[in-house]
Structure formats: C-alpha cells, structure tokens
N, C-alpha and C positions, 0 to 999 in steps of 0.2 A: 504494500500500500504506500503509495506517493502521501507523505506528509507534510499538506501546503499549508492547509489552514490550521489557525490554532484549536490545541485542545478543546474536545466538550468537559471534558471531566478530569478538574486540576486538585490534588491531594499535596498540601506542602507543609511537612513536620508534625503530621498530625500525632499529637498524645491524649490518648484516654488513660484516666486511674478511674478505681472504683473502690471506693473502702480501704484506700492508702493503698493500693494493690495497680503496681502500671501492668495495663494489660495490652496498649500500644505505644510504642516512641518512633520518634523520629520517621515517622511513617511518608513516604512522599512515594505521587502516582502520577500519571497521564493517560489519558484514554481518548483518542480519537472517534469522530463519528466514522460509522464505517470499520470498525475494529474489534476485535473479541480478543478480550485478554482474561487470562485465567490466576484467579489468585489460589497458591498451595501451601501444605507444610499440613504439619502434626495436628492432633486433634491439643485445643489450647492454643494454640501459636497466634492469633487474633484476627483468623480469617472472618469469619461471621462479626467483631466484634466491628471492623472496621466496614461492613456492610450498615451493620447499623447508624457508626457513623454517618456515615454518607447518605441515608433518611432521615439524618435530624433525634435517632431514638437515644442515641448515649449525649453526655455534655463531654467535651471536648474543646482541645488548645490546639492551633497548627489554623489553616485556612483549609475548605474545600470549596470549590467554585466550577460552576456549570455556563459555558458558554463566557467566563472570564465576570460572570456576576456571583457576590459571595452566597453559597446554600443560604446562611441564615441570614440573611434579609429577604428571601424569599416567604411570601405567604404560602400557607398551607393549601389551600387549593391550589396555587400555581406550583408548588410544587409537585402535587400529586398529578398534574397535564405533567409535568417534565419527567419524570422518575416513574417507572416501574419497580415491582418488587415480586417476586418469586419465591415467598419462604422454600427452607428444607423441605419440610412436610406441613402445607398449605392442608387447612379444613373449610369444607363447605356441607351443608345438609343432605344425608346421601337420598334426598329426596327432590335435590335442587336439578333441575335441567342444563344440562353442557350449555347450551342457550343462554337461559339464565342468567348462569356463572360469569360467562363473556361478557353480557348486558351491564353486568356490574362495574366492568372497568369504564364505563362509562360515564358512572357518577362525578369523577369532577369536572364534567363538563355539562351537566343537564342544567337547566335555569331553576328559575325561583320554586316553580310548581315542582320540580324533579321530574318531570313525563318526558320518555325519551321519543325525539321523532323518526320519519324516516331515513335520515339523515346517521343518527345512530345505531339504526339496524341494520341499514348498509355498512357500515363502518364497524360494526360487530361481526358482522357476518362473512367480512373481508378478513375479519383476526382470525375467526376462527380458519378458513381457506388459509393463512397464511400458518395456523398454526400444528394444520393439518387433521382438524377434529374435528370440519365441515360436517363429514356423515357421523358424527355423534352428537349432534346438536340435540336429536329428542333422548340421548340416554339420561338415565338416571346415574349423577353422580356417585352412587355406589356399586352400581351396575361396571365400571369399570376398573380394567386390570392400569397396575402403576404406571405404566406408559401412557395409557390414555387420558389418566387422570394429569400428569404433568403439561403433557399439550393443550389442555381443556385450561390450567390457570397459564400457562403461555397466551393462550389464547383472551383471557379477560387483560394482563397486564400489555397485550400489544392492543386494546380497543382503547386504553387509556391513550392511546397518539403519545406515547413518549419518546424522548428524544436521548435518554441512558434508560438501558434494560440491567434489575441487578438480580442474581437470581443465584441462592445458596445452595448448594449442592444438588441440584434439579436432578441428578442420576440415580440421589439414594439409594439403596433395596432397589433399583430396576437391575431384571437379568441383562446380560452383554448385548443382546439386540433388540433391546428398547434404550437402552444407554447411548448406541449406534444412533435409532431411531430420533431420539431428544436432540442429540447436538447436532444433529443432521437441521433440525428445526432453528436451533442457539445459530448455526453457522450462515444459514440461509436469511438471517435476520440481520447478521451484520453483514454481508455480503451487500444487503438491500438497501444500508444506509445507516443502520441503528449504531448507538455505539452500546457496546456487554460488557460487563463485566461479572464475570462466573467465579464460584469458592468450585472448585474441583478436589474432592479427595483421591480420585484414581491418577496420578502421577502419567500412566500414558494413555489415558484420556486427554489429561492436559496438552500434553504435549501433541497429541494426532490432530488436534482440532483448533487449538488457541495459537494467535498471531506472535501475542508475547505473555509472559508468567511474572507475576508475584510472587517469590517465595518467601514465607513468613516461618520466625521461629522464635520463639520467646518474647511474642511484640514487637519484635523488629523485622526489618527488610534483609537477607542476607543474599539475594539475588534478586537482579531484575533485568528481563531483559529478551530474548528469541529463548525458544523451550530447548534449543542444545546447547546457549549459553549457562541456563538455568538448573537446569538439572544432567548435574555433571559428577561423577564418583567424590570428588571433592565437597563438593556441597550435599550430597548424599549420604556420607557418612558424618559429618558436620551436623545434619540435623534428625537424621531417622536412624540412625546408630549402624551397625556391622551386617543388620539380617536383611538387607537389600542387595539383589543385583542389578546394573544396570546392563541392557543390553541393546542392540539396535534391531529396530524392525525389519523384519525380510525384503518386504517389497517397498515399502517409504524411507527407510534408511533412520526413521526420528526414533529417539530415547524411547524405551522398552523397559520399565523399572517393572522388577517380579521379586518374588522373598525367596531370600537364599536361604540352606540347611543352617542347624543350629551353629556349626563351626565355619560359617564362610563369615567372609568380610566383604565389604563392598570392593567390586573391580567391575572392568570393562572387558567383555570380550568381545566387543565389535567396538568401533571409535563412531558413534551416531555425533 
C-alpha cells in the first residue's frame, strides 16, 4: 500500500494504569485507511486493553486521534458514525434476526424519532452483502454456528459507515475454516477502503493476512512493523518463552509459529 495520505488512526505514548497497576506505556501506532494491521502477544500483554482505549472505555495519558482530530473531543455519537467495534464474544438475543442485528449499527445515525428509512435498509442490507450473511438475514441468532454469528456483528458494525473497524479477537473458538472464512471478510474490508485494526491470538493468522503487527508484551511495544519483521525467533523467544517454533509457510513463504516439544527452544528452520 502507497502511503500518501496521512494516518486515520494516530496512537502516540499512550499509558493506561488501573489501580496503581500500568497495564500500557509508551504505547505508539499508525493505521492507514485502507490497511489491516494486526495487534499480538500473550494473553495480558495489553492487547484488548489498548482497544479499549481507543473507544474512549479506559482513562488514559498519551494522545489518540482519528483523521488528525483528538478521540476525546469527539462527541459520543460522532464517535460511534466513526469507530466500529467487534467484541471477542459479542451477545445479542438468540431470538434476534441476523437482520435485526445489522439494523442496529444503524443507530447512531437514525434522527430524533429513531425510525430507520429506506435509506438504512439499503445501507444495512449492503453490510450484511459485504459481510457475507446476506442469506442469513431471516436466521435466528442462535440458530447459528461461530462463523456465522461473527459475520452477522461484522455485519451491524460495517452499517454503522465507519471509517476505523476494531475488532478483538473475531476468530475465537472458530475451527480453521471459519477462521479462513472471517479474515477472508477483515481483508476484503480493508482492501475496500476501511482502515482495521485486529487483537489476533493465532500468530500465523496474523501474519497470512495483516499488512503490519503490533507486538505487545508486558504493556509495551517490543515490535512493530511487516509480520516477518515482527515475528522473528528473537522476538519469539523474548516474549512466548522456548515452546514455540517458528517456521515458514510452504507455499507463501510468511512466518508459520507452531508449539514445539517440551525440550525444544525457539529456532528457525526455514528463514520466512
């Protein structure tokens, strides 16, 4: 991606504490429209923490700014047109219609009455087409399996028209090809414009699909940068300890992290 214009999405020195406990420092990002970048590390390392941030849900020192204006002088409805969110494990009533669901990203933009026009149900009905759960619009939210249900809130946080999508670990508990399936969805989103940013816990998920990575470890930044700058035996052993191998992909050639036997250490047996 040609990097003309400036950032949508600028992170610079962000520190959150909480209860005398820093849970991030010196935290600094960039994110282009147009760009899927993946943040990684440990469970703890302050991936989710720093999602929060960037909705406004934790307080916080450092600046973040959207389009070069600062988040918090943003009003909360205009926030909510600019910012998407994607919990881990999003809840809606397993009674609610894939329809529905979508309809709801809508809300910060309905008027005073809240009645959404036609105007919104085309513009919902295009998320969900984009999100690829067009033919699930009459299911019942409980009625489906993890992959369907993650495209179904892709699908209400792309009718909100935002312009940063952030979305925590959206592959959770999905098997390997609904995992395919989902960032198959994450990649065709930024490809179309949007700018992403993704918490990935699968390391070469990250890497097969994100432009560039965040790796977080104890609240801090210890890489940043393309996924074979990022995740490198160095920095692999540095923060996931000895039971990892990295290897490269057969046919992509990108970073392949798998868990090594109780007595290996982290190496490389291909140079990705």
């Amino acid at each position: 991606m040609t990097e003309l214009a400036p950032p949508l999405l600028e992170v610079h020195d962000l520190l959150v504490e909480m209860a005398g406990r820093v849970l991030l420092h010196d935290v600094s990002l960039s994110l282009h429209a147009g760009e899927l970048v993946g943040v990684i590390g440990p469970n703890g390392a302050g991936k989710t923490t720093l999602m929060r941030a960037i909705t406004g849900r934790v307080t916080h020192s450092g600046t973040i700014s959207l389009d070069g204006a600062p988040l918090e002088a943003m009003r909360g409805r205009e926030r909510a047109r600019s910012i998407a969110v994607v919990e881990q494990l999003p809840e809606a009533p397993p009674t609610m219609h894939v329809s529905e669901l979508a309809m709801l990203g809508r809300f910060p933009h309905l008027g005073l009455l809240g009645r959404e026009t036609s105007r919104d149900v085309a513009i919902t009905r295009d998320a969900m087409t984009r999100a690829g759960c067009l033919d699930l619009a009459e299911r019942l939210i409980g009625t489906l399996s993890g992959g369907e249900r993650r495209r179904a809130f892709i699908a209400r946080a792309l009718a909100q028209e935002p312009r940063l999508l952030l979305l925590d670990e959206p592959t959770a508990a999905l098997d390997a090809s609904a995992q395919g399936e989902v960032f198959e969805v994450i990649r065709t989103l930024a490809d179309d414009g949007a700018g992403v940013l993704v918490v990935v816990h699968d390391l070469s998920l990250a890497a097969a699909w994100c432009d560039r990575l965040l790796l977080l470890h104890e609240g801090g930044v210890v890489a940043s940068g393309a996924p074979r700058e990022v995740i490198t035996a160095e920095h692999l052993a540095l923060v996931y300890g000895p039971f990892v191998s990295l290897l490269s992909h057969p046919d992509t050639g990108k970073p392949l992290v798998v868990p090594s036997g109780l007595d290996a250490r982290v190496r490389v047996d291909a140079h990705p």
